[in-house]
PyMOL Python script that loads the backbone (N, CA, C, O; Angstrom):
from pymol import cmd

cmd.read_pdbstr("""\
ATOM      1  N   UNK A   1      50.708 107.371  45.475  1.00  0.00           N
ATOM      2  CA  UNK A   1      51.840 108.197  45.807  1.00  0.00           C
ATOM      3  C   UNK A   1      52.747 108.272  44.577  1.00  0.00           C
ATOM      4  O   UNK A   1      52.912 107.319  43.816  1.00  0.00           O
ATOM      5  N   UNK A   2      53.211 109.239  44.461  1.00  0.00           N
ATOM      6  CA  UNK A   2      53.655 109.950  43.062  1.00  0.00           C
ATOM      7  C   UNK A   2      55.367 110.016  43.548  1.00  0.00           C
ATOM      8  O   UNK A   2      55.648 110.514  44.638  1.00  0.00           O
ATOM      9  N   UNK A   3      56.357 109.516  42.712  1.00  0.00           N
ATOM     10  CA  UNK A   3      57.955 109.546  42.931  1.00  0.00           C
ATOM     11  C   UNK A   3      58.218 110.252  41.830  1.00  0.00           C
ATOM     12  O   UNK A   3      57.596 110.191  40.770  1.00  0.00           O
ATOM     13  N   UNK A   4      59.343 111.068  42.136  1.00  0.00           N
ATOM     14  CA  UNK A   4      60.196 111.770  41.594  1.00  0.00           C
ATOM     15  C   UNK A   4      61.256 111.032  41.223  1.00  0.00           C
ATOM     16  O   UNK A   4      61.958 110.400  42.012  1.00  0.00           O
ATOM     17  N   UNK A   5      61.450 111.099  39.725  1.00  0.00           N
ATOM     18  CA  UNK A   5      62.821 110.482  39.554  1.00  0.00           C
ATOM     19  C   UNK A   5      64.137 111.374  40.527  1.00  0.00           C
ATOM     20  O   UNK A   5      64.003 112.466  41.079  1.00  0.00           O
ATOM     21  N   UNK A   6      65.196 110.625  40.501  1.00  0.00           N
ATOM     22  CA  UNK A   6      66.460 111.058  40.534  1.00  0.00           C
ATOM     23  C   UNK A   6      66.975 112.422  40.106  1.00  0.00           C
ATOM     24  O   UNK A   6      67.138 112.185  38.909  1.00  0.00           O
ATOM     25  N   UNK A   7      67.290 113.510  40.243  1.00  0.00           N
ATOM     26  CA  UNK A   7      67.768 114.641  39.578  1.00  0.00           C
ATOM     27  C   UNK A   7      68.648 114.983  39.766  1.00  0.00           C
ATOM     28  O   UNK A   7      68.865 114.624  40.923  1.00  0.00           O
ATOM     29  N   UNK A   8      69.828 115.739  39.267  1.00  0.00           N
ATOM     30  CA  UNK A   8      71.173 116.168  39.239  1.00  0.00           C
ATOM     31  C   UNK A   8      70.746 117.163  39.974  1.00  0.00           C
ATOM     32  O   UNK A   8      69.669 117.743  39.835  1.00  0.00           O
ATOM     33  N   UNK A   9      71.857 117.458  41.039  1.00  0.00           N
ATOM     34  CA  UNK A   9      71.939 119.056  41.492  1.00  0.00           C
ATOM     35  C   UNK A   9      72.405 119.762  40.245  1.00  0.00           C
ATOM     36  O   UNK A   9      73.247 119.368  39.438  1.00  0.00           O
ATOM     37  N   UNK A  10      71.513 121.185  40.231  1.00  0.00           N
ATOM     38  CA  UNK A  10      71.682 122.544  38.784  1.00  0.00           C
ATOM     39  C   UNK A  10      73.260 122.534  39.625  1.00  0.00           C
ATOM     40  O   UNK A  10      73.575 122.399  40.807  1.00  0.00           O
ATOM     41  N   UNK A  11      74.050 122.754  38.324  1.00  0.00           N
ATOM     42  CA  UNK A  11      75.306 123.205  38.202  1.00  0.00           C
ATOM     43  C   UNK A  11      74.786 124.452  37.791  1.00  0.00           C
ATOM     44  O   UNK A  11      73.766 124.621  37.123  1.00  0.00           O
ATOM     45  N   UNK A  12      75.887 125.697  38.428  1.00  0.00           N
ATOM     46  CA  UNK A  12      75.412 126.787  37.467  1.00  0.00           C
ATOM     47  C   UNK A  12      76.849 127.248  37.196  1.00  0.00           C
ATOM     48  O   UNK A  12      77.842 127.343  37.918  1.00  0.00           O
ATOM     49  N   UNK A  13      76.539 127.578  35.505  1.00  0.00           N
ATOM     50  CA  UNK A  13      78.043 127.866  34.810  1.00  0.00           C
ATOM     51  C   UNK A  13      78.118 129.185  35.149  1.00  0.00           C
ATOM     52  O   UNK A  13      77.381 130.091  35.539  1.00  0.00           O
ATOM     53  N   UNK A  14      79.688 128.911  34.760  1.00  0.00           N
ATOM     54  CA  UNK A  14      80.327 131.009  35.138  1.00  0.00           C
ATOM     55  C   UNK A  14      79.497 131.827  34.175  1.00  0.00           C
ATOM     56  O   UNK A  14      79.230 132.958  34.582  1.00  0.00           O
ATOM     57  N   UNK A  15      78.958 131.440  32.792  1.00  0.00           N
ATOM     58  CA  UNK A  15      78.663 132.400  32.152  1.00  0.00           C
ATOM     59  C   UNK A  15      77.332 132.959  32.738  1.00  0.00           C
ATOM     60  O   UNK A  15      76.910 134.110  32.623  1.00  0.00           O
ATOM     61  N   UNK A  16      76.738 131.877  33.411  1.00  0.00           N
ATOM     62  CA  UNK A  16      75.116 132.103  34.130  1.00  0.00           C
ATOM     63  C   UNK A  16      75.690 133.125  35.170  1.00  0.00           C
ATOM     64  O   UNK A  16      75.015 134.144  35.317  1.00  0.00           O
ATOM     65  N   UNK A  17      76.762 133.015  35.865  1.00  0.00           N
ATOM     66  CA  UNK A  17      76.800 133.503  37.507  1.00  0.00           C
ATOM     67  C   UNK A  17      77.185 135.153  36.707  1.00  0.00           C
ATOM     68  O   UNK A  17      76.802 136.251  37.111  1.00  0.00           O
ATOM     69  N   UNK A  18      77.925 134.905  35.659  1.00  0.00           N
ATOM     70  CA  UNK A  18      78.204 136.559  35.324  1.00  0.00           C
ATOM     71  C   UNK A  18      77.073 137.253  35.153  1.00  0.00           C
ATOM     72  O   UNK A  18      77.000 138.377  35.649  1.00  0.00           O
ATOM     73  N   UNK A  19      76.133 136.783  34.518  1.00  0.00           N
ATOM     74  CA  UNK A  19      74.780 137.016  33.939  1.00  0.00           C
ATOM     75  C   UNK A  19      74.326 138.472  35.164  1.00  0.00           C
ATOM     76  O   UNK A  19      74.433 139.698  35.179  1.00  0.00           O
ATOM     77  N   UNK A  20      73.803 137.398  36.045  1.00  0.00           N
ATOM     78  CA  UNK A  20      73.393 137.366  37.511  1.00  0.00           C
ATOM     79  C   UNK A  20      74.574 138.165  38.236  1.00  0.00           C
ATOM     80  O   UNK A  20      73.926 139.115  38.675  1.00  0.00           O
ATOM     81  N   UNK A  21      75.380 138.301  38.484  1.00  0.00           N
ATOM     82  CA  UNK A  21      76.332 139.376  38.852  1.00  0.00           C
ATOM     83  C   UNK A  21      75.527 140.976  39.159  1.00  0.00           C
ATOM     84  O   UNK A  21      74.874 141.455  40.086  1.00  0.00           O
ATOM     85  N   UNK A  22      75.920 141.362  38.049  1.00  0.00           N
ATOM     86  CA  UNK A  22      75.275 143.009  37.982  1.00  0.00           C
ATOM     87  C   UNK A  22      73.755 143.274  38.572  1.00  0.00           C
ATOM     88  O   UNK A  22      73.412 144.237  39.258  1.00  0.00           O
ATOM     89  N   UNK A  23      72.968 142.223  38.150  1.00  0.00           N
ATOM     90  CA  UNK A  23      71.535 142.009  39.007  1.00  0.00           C
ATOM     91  C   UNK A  23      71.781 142.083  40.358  1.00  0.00           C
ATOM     92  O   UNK A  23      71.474 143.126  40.936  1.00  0.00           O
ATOM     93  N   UNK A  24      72.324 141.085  41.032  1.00  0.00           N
ATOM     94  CA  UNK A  24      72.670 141.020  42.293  1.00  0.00           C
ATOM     95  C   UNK A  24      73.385 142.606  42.994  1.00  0.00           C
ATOM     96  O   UNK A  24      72.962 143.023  44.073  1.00  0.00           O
ATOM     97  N   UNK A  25      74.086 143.088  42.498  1.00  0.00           N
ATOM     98  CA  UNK A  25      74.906 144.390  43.182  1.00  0.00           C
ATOM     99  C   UNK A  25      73.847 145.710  42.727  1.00  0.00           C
ATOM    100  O   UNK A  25      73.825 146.768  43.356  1.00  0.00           O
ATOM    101  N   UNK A  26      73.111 145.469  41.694  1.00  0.00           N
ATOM    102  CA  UNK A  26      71.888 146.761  41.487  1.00  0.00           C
ATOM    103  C   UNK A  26      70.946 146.313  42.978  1.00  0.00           C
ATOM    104  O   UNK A  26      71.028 146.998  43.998  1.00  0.00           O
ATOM    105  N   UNK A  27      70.246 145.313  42.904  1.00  0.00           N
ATOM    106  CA  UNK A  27      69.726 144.801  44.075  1.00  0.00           C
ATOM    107  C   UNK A  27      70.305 145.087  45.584  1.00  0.00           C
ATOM    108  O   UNK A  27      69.574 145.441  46.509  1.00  0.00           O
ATOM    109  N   UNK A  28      71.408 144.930  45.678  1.00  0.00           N
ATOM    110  CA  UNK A  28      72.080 145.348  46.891  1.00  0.00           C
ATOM    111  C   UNK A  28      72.268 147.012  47.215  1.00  0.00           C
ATOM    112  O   UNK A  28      72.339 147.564  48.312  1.00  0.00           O
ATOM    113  N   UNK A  29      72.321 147.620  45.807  1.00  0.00           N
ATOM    114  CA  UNK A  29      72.510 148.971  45.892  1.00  0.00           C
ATOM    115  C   UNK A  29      70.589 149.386  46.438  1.00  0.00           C
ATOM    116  O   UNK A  29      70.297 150.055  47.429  1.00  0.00           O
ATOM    117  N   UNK A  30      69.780 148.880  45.648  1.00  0.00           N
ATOM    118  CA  UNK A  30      68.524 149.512  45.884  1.00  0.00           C
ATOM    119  C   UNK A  30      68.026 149.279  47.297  1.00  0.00           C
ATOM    120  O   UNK A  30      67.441 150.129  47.967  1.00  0.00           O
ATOM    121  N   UNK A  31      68.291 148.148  47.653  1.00  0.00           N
ATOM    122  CA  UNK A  31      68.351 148.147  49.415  1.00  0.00           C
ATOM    123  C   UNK A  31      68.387 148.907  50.103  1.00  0.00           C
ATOM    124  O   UNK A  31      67.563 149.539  50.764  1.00  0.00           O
ATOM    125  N   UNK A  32      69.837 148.889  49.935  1.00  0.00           N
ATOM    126  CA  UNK A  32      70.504 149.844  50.876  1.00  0.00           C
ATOM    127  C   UNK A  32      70.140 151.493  50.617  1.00  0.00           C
ATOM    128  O   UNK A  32      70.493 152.142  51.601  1.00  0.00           O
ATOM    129  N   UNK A  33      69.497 152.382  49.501  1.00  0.00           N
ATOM    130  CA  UNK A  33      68.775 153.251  49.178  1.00  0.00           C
ATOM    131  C   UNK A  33      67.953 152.995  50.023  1.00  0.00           C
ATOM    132  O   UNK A  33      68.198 153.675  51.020  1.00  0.00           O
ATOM    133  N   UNK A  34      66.517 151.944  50.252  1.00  0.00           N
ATOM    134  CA  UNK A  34      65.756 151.825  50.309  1.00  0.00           C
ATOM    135  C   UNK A  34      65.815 152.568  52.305  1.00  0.00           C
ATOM    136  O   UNK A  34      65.297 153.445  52.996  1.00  0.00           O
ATOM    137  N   UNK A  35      66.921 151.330  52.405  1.00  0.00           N
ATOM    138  CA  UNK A  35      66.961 151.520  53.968  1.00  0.00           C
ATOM    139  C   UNK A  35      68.039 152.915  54.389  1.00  0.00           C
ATOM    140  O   UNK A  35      68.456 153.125  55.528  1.00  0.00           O
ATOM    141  N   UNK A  36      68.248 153.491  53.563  1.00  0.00           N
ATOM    142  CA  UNK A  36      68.849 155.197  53.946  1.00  0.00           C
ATOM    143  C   UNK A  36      67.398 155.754  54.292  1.00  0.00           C
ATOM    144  O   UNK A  36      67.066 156.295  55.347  1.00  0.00           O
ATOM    145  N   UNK A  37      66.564 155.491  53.116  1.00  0.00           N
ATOM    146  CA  UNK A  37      65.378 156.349  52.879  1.00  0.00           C
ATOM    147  C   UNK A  37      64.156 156.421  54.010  1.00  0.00           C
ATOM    148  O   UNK A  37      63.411 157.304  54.435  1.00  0.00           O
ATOM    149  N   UNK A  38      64.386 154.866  54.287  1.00  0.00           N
ATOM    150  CA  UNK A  38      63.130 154.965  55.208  1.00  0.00           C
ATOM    151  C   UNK A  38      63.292 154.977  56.723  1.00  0.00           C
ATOM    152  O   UNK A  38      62.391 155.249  57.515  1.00  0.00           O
ATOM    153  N   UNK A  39      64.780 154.589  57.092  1.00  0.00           N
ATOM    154  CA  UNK A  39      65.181 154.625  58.516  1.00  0.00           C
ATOM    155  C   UNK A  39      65.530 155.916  58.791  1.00  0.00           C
ATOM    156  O   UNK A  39      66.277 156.729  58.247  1.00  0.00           O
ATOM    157  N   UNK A  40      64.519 155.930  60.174  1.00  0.00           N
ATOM    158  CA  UNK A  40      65.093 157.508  61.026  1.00  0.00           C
ATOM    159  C   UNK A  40      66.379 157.578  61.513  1.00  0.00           C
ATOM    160  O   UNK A  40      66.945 156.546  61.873  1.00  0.00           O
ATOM    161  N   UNK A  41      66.873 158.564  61.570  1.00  0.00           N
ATOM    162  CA  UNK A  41      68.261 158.871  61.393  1.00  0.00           C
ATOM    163  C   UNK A  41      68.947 158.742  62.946  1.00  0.00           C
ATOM    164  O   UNK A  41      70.043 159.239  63.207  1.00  0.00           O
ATOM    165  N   UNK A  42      68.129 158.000  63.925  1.00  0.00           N
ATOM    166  CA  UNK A  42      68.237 158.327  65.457  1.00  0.00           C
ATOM    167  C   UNK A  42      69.721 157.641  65.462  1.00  0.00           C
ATOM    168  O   UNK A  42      70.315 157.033  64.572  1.00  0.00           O
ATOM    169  N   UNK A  43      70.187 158.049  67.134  1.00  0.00           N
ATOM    170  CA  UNK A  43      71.306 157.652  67.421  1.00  0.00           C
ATOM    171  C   UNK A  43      71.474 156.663  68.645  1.00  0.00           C
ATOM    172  O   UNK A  43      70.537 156.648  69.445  1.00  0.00           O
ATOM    173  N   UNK A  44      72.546 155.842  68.885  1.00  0.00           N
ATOM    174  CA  UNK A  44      72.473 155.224  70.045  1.00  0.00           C
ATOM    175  C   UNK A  44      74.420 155.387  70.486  1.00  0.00           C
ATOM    176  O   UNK A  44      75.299 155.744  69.701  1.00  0.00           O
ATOM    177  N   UNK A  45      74.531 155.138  71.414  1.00  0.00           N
ATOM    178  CA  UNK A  45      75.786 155.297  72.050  1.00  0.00           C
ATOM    179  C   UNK A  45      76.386 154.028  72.076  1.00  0.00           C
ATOM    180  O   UNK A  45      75.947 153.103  72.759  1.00  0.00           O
ATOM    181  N   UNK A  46      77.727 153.927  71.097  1.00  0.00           N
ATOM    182  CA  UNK A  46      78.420 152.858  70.936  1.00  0.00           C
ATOM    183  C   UNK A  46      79.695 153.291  71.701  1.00  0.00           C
ATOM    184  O   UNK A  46      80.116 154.396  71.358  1.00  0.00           O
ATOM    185  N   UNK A  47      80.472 152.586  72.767  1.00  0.00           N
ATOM    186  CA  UNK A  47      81.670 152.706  73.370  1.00  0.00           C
ATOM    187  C   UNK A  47      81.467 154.333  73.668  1.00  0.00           C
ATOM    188  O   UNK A  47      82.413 154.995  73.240  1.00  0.00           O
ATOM    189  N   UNK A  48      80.440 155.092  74.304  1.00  0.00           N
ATOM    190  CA  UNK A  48      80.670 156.121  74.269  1.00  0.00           C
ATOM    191  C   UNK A  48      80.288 157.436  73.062  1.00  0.00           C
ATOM    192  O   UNK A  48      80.382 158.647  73.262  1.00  0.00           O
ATOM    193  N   UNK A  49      79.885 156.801  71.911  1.00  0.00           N
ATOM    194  CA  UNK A  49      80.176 157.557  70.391  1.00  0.00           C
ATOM    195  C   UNK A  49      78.618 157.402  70.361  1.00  0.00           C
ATOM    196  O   UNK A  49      77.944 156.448  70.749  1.00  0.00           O
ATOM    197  N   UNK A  50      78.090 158.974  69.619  1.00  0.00           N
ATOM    198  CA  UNK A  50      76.799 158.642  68.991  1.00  0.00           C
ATOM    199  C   UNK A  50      76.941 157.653  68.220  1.00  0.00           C
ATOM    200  O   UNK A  50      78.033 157.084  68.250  1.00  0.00           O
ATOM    201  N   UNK A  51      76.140 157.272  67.521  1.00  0.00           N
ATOM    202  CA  UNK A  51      76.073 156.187  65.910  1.00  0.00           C
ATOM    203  C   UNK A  51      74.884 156.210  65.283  1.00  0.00           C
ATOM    204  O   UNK A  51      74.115 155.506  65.936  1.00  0.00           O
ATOM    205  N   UNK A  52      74.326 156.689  64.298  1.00  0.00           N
ATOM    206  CA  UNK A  52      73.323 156.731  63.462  1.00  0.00           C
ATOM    207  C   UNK A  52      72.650 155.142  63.381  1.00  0.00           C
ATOM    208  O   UNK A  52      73.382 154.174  63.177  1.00  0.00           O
ATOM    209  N   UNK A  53      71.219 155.010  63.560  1.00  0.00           N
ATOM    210  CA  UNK A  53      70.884 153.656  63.496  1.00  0.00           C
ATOM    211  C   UNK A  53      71.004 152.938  62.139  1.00  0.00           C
ATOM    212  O   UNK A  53      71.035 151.739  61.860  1.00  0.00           O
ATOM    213  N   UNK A  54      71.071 154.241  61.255  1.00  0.00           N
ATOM    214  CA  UNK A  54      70.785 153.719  59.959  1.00  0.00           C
ATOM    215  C   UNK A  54      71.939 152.609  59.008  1.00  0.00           C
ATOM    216  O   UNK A  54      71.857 151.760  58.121  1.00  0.00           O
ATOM    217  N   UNK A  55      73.156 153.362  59.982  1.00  0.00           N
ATOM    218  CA  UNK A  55      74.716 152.597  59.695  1.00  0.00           C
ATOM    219  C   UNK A  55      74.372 150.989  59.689  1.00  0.00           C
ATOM    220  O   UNK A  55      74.529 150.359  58.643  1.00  0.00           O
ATOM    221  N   UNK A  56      73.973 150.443  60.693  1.00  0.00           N
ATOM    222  CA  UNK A  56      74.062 149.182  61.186  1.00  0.00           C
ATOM    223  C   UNK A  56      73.614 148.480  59.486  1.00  0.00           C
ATOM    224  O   UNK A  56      74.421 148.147  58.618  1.00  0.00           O
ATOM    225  N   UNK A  57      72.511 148.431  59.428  1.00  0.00           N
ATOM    226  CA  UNK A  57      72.277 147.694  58.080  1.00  0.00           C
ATOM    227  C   UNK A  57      72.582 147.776  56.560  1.00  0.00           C
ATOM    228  O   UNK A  57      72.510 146.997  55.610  1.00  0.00           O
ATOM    229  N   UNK A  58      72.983 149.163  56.767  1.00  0.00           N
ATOM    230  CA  UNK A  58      74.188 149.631  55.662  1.00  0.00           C
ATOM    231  C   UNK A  58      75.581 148.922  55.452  1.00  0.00           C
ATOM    232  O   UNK A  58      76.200 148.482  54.483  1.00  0.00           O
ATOM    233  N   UNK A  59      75.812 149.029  56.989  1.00  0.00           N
ATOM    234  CA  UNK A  59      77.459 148.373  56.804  1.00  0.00           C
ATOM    235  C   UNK A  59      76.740 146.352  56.885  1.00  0.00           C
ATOM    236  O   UNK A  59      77.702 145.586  56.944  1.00  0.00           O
ATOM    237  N   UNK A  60      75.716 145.794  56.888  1.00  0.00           N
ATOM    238  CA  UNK A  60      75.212 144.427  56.838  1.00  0.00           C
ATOM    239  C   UNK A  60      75.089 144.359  55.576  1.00  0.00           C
ATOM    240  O   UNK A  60      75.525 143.264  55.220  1.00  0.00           O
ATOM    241  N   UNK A  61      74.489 145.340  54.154  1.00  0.00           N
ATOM    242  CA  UNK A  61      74.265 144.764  53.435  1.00  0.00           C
ATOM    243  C   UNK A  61      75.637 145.318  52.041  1.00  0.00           C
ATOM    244  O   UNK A  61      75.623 145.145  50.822  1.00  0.00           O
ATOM    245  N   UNK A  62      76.707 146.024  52.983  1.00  0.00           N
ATOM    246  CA  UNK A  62      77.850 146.179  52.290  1.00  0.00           C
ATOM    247  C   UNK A  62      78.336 144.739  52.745  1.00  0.00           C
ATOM    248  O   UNK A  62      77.957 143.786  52.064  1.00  0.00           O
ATOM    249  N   UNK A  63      79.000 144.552  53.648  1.00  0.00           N
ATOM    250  CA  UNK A  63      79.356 143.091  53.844  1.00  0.00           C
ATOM    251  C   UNK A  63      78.381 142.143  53.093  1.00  0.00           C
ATOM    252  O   UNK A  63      79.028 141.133  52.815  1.00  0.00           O
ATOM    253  N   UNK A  64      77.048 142.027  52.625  1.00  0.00           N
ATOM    254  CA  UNK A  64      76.503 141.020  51.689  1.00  0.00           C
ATOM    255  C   UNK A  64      77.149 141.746  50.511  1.00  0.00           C
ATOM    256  O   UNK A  64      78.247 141.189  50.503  1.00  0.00           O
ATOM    257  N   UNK A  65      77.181 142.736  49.390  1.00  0.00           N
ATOM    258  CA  UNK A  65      77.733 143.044  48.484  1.00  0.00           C
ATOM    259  C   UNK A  65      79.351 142.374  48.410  1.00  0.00           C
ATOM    260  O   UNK A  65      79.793 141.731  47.458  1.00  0.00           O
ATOM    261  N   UNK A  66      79.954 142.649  49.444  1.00  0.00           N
ATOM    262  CA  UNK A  66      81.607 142.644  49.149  1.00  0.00           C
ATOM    263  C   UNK A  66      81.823 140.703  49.494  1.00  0.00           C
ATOM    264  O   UNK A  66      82.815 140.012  49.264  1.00  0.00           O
ATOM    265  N   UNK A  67      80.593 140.326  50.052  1.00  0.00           N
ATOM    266  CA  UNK A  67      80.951 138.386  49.886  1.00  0.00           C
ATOM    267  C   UNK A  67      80.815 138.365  48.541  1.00  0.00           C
ATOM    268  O   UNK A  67      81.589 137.742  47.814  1.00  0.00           O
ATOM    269  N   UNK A  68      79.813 139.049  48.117  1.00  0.00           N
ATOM    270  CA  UNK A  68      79.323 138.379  46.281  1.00  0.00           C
ATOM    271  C   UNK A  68      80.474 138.840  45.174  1.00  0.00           C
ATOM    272  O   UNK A  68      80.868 138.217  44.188  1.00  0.00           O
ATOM    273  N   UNK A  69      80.890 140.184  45.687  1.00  0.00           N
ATOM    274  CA  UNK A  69      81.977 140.294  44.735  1.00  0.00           C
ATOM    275  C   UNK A  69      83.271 139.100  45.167  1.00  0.00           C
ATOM    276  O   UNK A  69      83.699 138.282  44.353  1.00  0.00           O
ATOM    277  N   UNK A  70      83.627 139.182  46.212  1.00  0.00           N
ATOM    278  CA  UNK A  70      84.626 138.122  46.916  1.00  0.00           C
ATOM    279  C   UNK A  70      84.642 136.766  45.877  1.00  0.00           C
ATOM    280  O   UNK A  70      85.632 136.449  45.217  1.00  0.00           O
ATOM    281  N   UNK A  71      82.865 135.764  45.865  1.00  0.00           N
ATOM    282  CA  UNK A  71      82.624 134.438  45.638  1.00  0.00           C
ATOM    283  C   UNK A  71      82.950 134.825  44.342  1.00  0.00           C
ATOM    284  O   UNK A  71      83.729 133.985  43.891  1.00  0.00           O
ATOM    285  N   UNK A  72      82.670 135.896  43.354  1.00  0.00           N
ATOM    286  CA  UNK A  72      82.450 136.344  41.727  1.00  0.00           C
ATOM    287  C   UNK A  72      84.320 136.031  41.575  1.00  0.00           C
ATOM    288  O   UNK A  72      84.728 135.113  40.863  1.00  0.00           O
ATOM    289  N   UNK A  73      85.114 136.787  42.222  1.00  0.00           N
ATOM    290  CA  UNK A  73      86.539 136.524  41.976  1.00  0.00           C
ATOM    291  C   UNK A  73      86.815 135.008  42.249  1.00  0.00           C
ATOM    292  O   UNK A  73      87.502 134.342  41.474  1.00  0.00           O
ATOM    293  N   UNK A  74      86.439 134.665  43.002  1.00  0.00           N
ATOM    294  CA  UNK A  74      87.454 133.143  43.429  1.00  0.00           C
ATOM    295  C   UNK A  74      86.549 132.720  42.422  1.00  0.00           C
ATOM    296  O   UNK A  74      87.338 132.205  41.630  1.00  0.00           O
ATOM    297  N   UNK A  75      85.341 132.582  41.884  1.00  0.00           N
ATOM    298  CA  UNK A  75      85.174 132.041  40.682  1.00  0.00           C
ATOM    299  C   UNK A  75      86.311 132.176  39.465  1.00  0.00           C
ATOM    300  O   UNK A  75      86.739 131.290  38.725  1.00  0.00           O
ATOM    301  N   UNK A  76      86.647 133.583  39.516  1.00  0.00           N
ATOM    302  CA  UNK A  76      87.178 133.430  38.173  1.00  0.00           C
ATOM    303  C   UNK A  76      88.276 132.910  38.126  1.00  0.00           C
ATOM    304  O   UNK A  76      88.853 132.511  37.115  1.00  0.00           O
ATOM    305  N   UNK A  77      88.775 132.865  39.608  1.00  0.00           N
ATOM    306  CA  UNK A  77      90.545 132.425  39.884  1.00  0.00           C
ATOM    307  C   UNK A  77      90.068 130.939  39.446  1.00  0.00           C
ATOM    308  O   UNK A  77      90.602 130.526  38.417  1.00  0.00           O
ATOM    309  N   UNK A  78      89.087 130.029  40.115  1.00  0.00           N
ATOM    310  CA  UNK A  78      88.915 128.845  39.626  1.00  0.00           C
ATOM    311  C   UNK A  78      88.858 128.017  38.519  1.00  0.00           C
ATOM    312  O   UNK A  78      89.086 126.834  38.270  1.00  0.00           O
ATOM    313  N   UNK A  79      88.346 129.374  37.713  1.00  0.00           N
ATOM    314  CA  UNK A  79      88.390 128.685  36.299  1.00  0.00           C
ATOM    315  C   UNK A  79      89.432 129.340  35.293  1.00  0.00           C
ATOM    316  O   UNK A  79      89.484 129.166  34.075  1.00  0.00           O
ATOM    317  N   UNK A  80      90.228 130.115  36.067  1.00  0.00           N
ATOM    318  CA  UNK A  80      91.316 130.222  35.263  1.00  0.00           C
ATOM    319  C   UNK A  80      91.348 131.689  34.810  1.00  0.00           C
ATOM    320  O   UNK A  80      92.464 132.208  34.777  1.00  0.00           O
ATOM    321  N   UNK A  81      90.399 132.357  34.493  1.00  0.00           N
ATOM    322  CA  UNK A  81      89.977 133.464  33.747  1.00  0.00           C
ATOM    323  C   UNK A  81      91.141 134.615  34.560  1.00  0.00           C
ATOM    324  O   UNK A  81      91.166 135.801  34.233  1.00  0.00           O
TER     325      UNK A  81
END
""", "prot")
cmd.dss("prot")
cmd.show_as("cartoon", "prot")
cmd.util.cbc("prot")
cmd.orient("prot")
């Protein structure tokens, strides 16, 4: 049986997370393309209101975009920037 030493949890520095930034929000943008493109445009009745099905995971992977910008700021408030 084979042990693993001890390892530090990866710290990852601000300059890495900036890096990774713009990757992350191109990624979120192509998604959400992806899922305009391929979801049928049907409707279902919310409180009464048509609603396009396609909304639902649009407005899921805007809320994932607007946490990452969110965590990207309180980074920078943290370190001062």
């Amino acid at each position: 049986m084979s042990t693993v030493p001890d390892q530090k949890p990866v710290q990852r520095t601000g300059n890495d997370l900036e890096k990774r930034f713009p990757l992350a929000l191109v990624l979120y943008a192509t998604l959400a393309v992806l899922v305009f493109v391929t979801m049928d445009a049907g409707k279902v009745m919310v409180m009464g209101k048509p609603v396009e099905l396609r909304l639902l995971p649009l407005i899921i992977i805007g809320g994932m975009a607007l946490r990452t910008i969110l965590a990207r700021q309180a980074e920078r408030i943290r370190r001062g920037k």
